[in-house]
C-alpha positions in Angstrom: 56.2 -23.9 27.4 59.0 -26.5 26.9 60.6 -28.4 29.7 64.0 -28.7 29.2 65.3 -30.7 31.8 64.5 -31.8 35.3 66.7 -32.0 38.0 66.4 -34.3 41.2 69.8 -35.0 42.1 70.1 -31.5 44.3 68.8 -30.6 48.0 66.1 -29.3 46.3 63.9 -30.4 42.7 64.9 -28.2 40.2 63.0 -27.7 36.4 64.0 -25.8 34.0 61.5 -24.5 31.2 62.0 -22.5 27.6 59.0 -19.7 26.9 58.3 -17.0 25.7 62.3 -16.3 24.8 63.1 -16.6 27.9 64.3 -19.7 30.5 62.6 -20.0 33.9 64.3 -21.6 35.9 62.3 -23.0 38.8 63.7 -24.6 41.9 61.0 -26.7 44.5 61.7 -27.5 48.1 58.8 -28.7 50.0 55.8 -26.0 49.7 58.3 -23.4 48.5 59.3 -22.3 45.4 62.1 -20.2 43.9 61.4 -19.0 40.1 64.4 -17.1 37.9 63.5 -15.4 34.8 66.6 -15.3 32.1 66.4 -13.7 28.9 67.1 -16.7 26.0 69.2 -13.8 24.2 71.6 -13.7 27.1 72.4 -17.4 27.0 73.9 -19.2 24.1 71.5 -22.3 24.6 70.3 -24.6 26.9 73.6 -25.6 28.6 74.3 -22.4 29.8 71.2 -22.1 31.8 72.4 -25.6 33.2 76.0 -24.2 34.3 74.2 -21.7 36.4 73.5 -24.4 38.9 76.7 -24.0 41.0 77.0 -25.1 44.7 77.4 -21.6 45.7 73.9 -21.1 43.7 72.2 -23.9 45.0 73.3 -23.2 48.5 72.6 -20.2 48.3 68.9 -21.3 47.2 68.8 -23.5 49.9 69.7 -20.9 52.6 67.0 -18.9 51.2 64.4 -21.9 51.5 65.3 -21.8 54.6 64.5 -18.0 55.8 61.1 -18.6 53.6 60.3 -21.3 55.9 60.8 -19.3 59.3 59.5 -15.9 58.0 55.7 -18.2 57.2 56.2 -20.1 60.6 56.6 -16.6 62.3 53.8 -14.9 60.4 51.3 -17.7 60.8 52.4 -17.5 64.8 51.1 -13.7 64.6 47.6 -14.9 63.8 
């Protein structure tokens, strides 16, 4: 597996990896994490993968950090 890049300068630590023909693309935020699994053949190359990172995305992301973080909070109050 091949790192090929990290990103810290979001709401959230993003890293990016190359295996297997495909690119994972794995975004951190506190004990949660989001994982995307892209097909190498459907990019042109590592940039690509990069340009995915919109605002929209990463909001998006972040929104959905969010709803992990209640839906534990409320489980874990269950028990």
């Amino acid at each position: 597996m091949r790192v090929v890049a990290e990103i810290t300068d979001k709401p959230c630590r993003i890293t990016i990896f190359n295996w297997n023909n495909k690119y994972l693309l794995k975004l951190e935020y506190g004990n949660y994490e989001q994982t995307y699994k892209i097909a190498a053949m459907d990019l042109s190359g590592d940039d690509d993968i990069k340009n995915c990172l919109t605002d929209e995305f990463i909001n998006k992301a972040m929104h959905r950090f969010m709803d992990m973080e209640k839906d534990f909070y409320e489980a874990v109050a269950t028990v």
